[in-house]
N, C-alpha and C positions, 0 to 999 in steps of 0.2 A: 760172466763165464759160468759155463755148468759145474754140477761137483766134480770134483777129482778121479770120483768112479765112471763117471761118463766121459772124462778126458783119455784115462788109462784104454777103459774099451775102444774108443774112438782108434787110438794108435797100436791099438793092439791088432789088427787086419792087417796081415802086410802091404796089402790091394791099397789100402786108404794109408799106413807109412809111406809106398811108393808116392801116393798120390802128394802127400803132405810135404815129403822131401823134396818132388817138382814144385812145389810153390814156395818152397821156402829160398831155392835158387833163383826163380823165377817168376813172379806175378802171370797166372793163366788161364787162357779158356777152358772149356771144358776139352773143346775138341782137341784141343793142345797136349791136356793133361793123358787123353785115352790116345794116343800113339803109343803102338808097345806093348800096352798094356793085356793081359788078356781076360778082359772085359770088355764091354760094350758101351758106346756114352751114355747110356741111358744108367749103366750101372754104376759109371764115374761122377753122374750126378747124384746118384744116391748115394754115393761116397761121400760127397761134399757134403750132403745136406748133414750126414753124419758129424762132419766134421765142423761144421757152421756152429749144428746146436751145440755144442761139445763147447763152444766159442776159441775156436785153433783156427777159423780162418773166417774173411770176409768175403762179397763181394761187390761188385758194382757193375753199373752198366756203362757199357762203351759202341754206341752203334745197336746191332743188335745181338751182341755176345754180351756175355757174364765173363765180367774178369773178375778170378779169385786171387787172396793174398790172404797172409800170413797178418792174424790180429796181435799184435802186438801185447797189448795188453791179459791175450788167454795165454800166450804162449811165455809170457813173463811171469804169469799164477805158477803155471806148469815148472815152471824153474824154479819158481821160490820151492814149491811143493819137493821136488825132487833135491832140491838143496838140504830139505831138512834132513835127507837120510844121507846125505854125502857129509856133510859134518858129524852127522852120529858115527859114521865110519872110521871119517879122521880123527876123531875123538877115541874112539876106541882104540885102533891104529897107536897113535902117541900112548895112550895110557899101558896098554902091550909092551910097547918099544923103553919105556920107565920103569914099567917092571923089572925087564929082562939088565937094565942098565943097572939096577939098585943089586941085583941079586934073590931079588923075592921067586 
């Protein structure tokens, strides 16, 4: 997986979010993923390639399409990564909520 700064960028597009959210529902081609969208497949490709090195998706060949899907493995970093601040939240959160319960 890339660093974390080039996962964040990655998902930061909303063009390439859209794009990530349809593969995350769905295993897809390119031409699949650009319905809709208001890009061009050439640009949904360069989306993906964005989002490949980022390592948030794979793909393979099937015939003569590229099916993309969701790597399991960048998209599990990506969670650990964003866990650590969901705990620091709830951490703070309860320590707040302890205060206010003691009287401090």
């Amino acid at each position: 997986m890339a660093n974390y700064s080039d996962v964040l960028t990655a998902l930061g597009d909303p063009t390439r979010r859209t794009i990530f959210e349809r593969i995350a529902a769905r295993p897809s081609a390119v031409g699949e993923l650009a319905v809709g969208l208001p890009v061009s497949r050439p640009a949904v490709s360069q989306h993906l390639k964005v989002l490949k090195e980022a390592g948030l998706v794979v793909d393979r060949s099937e015939g003569s399409r590229r099916i993309y899907r969701l790597e399991p493995d960048g998209v599990g970093a990506l969670r650990d990564y964003l866990d650590r601040f969901w705990n620091r939240a709830l951490a703070g959160f309860k320590a707040s909520v302890e205060k206010k319960s003691r009287g401090d």
